[in-house]
C-alpha positions in Angstrom: 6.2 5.2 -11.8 3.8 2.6 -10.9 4.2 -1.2 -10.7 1.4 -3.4 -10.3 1.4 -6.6 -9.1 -1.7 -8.7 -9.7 -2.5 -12.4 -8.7 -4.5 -15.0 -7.3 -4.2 -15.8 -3.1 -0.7 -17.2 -2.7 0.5 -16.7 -5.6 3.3 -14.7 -4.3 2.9 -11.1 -4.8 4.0 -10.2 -1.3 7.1 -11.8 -2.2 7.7 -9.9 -5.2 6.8 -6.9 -3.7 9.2 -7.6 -0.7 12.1 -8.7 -3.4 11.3 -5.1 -4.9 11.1 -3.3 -1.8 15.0 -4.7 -1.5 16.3 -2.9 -4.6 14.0 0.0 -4.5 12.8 2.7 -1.8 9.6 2.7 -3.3 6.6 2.9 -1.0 4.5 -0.3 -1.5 0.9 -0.4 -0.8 -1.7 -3.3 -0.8 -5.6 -3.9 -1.1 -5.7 -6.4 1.6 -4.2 -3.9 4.0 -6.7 -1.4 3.1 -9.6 -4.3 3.5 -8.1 -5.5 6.9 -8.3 -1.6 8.1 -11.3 0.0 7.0 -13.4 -3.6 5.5 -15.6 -5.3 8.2 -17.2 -8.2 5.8 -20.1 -5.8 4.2 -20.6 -3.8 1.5 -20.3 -0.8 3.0 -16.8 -1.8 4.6 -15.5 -3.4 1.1 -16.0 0.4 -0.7 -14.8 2.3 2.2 -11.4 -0.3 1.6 -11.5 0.5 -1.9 -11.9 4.1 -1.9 -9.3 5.0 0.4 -6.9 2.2 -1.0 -7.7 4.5 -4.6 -6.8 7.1 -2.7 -3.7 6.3 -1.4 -1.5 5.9 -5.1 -0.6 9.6 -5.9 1.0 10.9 -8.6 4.5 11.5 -9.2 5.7 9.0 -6.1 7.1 5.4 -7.2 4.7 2.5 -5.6 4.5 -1.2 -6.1 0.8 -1.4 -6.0 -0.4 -5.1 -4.9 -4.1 -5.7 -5.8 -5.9 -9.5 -5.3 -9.6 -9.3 -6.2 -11.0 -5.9 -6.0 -13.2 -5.7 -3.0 
């Protein structure tokens, strides 16, 4: 199962996410981690981020999946 968590800056997505994470031992993943890692401010940075962020939900494993803009 997937959960997605969608929302502006602040709007407190982490903090769902972190709320979830304290019922659930579901692996989390978010966009912005993927942008700080692999996205240096170009274009070329912003797909790399998005590509191996799409990469990273696989099937059959619970995630809370927290996406802000989409790169």
């Amino acid at each position: 199962m997937k959960v997605l968590i969608l929302g502006n800056i602040g709007a407190g997505k982490t903090t769902i996410i972190n709320s979830l994470q304290s019922h659930l031992s579901w692996e989390s993943i978010s966009i912005d981690d993927f942008r700080r890692r692999f996205g240096n401010g170009n274009v070329l940075g912003e797909n790399e981020a998005r590509i191996q962020f799409i990469q990273s939900i696989k099937p059959g494993v619970n995630q809370l999946i927290e996406i802000t803009g989409y790169g």
